[in-house]
N, C-alpha and C positions, 0 to 999 in steps of 0.2 A: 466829376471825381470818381475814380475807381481804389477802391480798398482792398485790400487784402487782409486776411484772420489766419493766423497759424499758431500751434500750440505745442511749448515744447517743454523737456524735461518729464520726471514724475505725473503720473494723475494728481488731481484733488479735487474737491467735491464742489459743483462750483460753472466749473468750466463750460460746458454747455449755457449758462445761466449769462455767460459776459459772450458768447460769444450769438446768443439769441438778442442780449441788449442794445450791443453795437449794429448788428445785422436791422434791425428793425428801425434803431435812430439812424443810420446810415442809408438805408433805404426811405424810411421819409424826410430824410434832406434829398432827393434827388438822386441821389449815390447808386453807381452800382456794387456788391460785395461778392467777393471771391474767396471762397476758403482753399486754403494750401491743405496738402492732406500731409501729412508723416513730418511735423515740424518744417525742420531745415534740412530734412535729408533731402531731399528729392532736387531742392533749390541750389546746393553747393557740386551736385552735380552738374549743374546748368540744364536741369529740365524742369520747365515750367508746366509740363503738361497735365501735372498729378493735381488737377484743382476741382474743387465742385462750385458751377457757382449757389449763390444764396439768394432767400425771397422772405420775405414775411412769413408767407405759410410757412415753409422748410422748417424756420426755427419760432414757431408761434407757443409751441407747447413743451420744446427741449430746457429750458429753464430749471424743469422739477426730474429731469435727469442726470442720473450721473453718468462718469465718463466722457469723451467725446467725441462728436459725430466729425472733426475732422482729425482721430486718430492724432500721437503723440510720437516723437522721439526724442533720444539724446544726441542726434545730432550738430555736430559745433561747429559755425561757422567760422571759428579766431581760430583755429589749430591751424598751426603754423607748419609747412613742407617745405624745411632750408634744402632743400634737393636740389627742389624745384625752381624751374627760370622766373617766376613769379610766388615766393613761400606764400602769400595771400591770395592763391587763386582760388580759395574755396568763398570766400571774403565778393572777391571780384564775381565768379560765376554766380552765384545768390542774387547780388546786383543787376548781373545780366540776365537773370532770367524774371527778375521781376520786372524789369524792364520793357522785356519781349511781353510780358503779362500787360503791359503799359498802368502796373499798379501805382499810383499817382501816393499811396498812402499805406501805412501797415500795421495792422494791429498785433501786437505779440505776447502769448499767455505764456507765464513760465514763470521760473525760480530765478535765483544769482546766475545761472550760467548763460540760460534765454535772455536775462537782462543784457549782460556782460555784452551777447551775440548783437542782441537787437541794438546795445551802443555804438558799438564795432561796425555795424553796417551802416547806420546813422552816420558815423564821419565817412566811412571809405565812398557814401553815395553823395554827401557837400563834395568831398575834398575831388569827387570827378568831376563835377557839373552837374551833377541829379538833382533836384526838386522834392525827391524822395522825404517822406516824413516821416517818424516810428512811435507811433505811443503805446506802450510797455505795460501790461496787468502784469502787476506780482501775486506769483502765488506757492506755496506748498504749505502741506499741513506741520509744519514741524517746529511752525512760528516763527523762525529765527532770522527774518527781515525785518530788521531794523527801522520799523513802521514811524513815524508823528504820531504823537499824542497816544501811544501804547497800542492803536487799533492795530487788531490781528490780521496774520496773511488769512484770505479767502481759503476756504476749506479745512482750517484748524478748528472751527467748530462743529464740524460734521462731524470730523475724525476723533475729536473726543468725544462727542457726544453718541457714535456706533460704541467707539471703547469702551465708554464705560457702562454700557450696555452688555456685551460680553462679558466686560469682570464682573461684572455684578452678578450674573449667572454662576461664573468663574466661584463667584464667592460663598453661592450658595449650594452648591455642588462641593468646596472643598468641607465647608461645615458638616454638612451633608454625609460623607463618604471618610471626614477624619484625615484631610490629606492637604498637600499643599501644592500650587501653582506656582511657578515661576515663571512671568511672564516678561519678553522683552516687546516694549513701544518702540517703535520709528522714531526719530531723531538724530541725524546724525553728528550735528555741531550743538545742541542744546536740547534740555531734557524738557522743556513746555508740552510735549504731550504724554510723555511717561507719568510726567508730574500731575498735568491736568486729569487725567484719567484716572489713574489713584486717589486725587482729591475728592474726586464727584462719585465714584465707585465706593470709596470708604473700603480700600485695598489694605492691606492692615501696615503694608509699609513701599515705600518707594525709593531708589535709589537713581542721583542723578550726577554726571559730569561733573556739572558745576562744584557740586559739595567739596569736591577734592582742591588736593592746591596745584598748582599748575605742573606741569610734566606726566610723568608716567604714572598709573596707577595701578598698583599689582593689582592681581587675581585674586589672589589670598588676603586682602583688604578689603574687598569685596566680599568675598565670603564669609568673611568674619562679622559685617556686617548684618547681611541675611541668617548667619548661625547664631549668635548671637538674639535677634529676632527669633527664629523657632525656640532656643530655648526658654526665653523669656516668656512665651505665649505658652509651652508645656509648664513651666511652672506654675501659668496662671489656670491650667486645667484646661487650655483650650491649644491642643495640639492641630493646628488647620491653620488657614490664611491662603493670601495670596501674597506675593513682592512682585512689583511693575521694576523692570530694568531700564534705563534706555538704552538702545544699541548704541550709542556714539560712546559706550567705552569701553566696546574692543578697540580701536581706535586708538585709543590711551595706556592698555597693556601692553607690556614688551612684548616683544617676540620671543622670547626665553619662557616664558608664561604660557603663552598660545601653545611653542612648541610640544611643551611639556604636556598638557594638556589637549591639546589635535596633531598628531606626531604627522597623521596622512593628511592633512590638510594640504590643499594644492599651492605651489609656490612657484614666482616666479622667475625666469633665469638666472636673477643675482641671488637666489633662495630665500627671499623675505615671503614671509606669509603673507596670502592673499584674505584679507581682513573681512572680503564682502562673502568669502567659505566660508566661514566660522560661523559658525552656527551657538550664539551666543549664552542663548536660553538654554542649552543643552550643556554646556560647559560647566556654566555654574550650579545648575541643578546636582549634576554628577559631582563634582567637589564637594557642593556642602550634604549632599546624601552620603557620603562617603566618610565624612567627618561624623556624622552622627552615628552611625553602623557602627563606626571605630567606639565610639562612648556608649555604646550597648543599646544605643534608642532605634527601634526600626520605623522609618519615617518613609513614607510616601509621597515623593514630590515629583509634579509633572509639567515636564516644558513646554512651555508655548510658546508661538510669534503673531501677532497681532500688527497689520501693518499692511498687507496688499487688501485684506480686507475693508480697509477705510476709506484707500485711498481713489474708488469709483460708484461711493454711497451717493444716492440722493439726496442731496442738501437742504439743509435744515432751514426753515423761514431765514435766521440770521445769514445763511450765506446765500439765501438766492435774491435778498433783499440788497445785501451787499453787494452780490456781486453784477446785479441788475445797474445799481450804482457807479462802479467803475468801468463796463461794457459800453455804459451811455457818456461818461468823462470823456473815455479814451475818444469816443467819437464826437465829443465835444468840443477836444481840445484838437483835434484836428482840424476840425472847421475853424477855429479861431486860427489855428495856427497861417492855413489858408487865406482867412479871409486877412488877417494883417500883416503878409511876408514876413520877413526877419532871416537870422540867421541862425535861428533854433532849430539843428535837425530832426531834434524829438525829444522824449522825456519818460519819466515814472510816473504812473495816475496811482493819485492817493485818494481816498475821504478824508477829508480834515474837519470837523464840527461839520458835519453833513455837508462840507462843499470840497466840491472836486478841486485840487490841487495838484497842478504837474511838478513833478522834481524831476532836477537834472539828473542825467542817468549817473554822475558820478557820485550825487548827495549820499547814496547810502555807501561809499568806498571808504575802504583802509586808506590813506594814502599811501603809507608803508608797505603796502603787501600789493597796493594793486585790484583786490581781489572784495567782494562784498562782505562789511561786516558783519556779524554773525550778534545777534539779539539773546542772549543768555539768561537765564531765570537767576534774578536777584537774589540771593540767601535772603537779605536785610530786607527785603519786601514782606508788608504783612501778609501777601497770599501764601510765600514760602515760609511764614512763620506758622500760621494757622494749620497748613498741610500737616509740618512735622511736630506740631503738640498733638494730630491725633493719627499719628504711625507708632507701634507697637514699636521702638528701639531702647536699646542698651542707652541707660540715662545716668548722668553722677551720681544723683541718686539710690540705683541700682546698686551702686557699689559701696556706699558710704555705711545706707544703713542694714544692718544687719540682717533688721526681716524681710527687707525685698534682698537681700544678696544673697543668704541664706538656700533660700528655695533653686533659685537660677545656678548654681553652683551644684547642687544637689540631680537638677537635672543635665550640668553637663558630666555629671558623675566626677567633680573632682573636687577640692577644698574651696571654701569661697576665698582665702587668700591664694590660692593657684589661678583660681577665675579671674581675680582682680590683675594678678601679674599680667596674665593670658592677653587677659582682653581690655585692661586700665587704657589702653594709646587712644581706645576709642574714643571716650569722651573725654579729652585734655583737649584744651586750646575753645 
């Protein structure tokens, strides 16, 4: 048997750790291993030649590194070219060049898109006559795969565990100096590490996707939220803090918001804002310093982004434990898959109560959409109850009674029944 390892989409913390795993149980099965370099770019060109191979030694010690030693991209082997006399020849040539590699077997590290890719190659290599087999590590730090029995994707505990390392400095520095951070976490479809990092940090408040009801969520709700938060904390005589944002809700703001707010923001030929410009942390800093200056209070709040910094940390015992765990499945479940034929071209490697479990590449799918679904931080879950009894927010409380409403109203310099108008939509429902 000859394997192949390629790695695609985002870093996470991690990756060297499955790909030392597999390498090491693939080689004493007999095996030889091949790492692809640059994901799936190099392969949907139809050039196999970009490979290093692999030994024991090579990956003896990369386990407690981050990063990875066979490089990453976002290249996609399902983009379809209706031009073209064949729209899946990027599809086709991946096939044929692992072919020419005479990779017998594939291991693939990545997010929903690497899965999606590695399924896609999976049928197009049955449905020609290939032998070809794919077993799939999921990964990104942002949580939002839709895991068995709640276990997290590989490198979301690294990535909160640097984070709130940072804020907490973050927190001690705002105390420190009288000021506040605004900081925005990675996540693009769900706030599990905006949240996670806040909670472990003891960030004075966090704000995430989820909270809102579905559709669009203004700007100006958002900041009312975070405004709301500083005034409440100058009341209590402690003007400082931090707020963790997630990024997935630029994402959610209209483009009427954005524009108004990043006039030069780069756009693309039908002129919608391009979402991944925006520079999030900075947006709402500048609105809610803005509002405060307007009510006489001069406030110092400073943007941050926290996110490339995570995503090439050396992994924490929990993910190299884990991810040692699915490195050795993936090449576990290939030898089974070998040794008992079938017509399974491949699958997803889970932990399930400490046993390796494959699922169908389609288990974690919408079937409506097509597309992976997306793992979202519960409100009604006791972690997201316990988070937000200890974030500094606007509370009904707040406004009911007099002596906490009182103060907060005083420092947004207006009447506490102008406060309550203002800012009542907050806590209803």
């Amino acid at each position: 048997m000859r394997v192949g390892i390629l790695c695609g989409g985002g870093p996470a913390p991690g990756i060297n750790s499955v790909i030392s795993a597999a390498t090491i149980e693939a080689r004493n099965s007999g095996w030889e291993v091949v790492g692809i370099l640059d994901g799936f770019q190099h392969l949907i060109e139809g050039d196999g030649s970009q490979t290093l191979p692999l030994s024991i030694g090579d990956v003896s010690r990369i386990h407690q590194t981050g990063g990875s030693i066979l490089f990453t991209s976002r290249a996609n082997p399902t983009v379809r070219d209706e031009s073209a006399v064949d729209p899946d020849w990027r599809l086709h040539n991946a096939l044929a060049a692992l072919t020419e590699l005479k990779i017998d077997a594939l291991v693939t590290v990545g997010g929903d898109d690497t899965s999606f890719g590695a399924a896609q190659l999976a049928k197009t290599a049955r449905a020609s006559g290939s032998s070809l087999r794919v077993a799939h590590v999921p990964k990104t730090i942002d949580n939002d795969l839709p895991l068995p029995a709640g276990m997290p994707t590989f490198g979301f505990q690294t990535a909160r565990h640097v984070g709130t390392a940072l804020v907490s400095n973050l927190m001690t520095d705002a105390m420190t100096t009288k000021r506040w951070y605004f900081v925005v976490a990675m996540g693009r479809s769900a706030g599990h590490l905006a949240l996670g990092i806040a909670k472990a940090a003891g960030a004075t408040v966090a704000v995430i996707g989820e909270e809102f009801a579905p559709g669009e969520v203004r700007l100006s709700h958002v900041a009312d939220i975070l405004e709301t938060s500083l005034l409440k904390r100058i009341a209590h005589g402690r003007p400082f803090g931090v707020a963790i944002i997630a990024e997935g809700l630029s994402l959610r703001f209209s483009q009427q918001d954005l524009l108004e707010v990043a006039p030069d923001v780069e756009r693309d030929e039908y002129g919608n804002v391009r979402l991944a410009e925006v520079h999030l942390h900075r947006v709402v800093a500048d609105v809610v310093a803005k509002r405060l200056k307007d009510r006489g209070r001069k406030t110092s709040i400073v943007a941050k982004n926290i996110g490339y910094e995570l995503r090439c940390a050396p992994p924490i015992p929990f993910d190299i434990a884990y991810t040692r765990d699915l490195g050795y499945g993936a090449v576990e479940y290939l030898r089974r898959a070998a040794e008992e034929g079938g017509d399974d071209p491949g699958a997803m490697i889970t932990i399930q109560e400490d046993h390796m479990v494959p699922l169908p590449f389609d288990a974690l799918t919408d079937p409506a959409t097509g597309r992976t679904r997306v793992r979202q931080v519960e409100l009604d879950s006791n972690s997201y109850r316990v988070a937000r009894e200890y974030m500094i927010r606007l509370e009904p409380e707040d406004l009911s009674d007099p002596l906490r409403l009182d103060p907060i109203a005083a420092a947004a310099n207006v009447t506490p029944e102008e406060f309550r108008s203002r800012f009542g939509y907050l806590v209803q429902g």
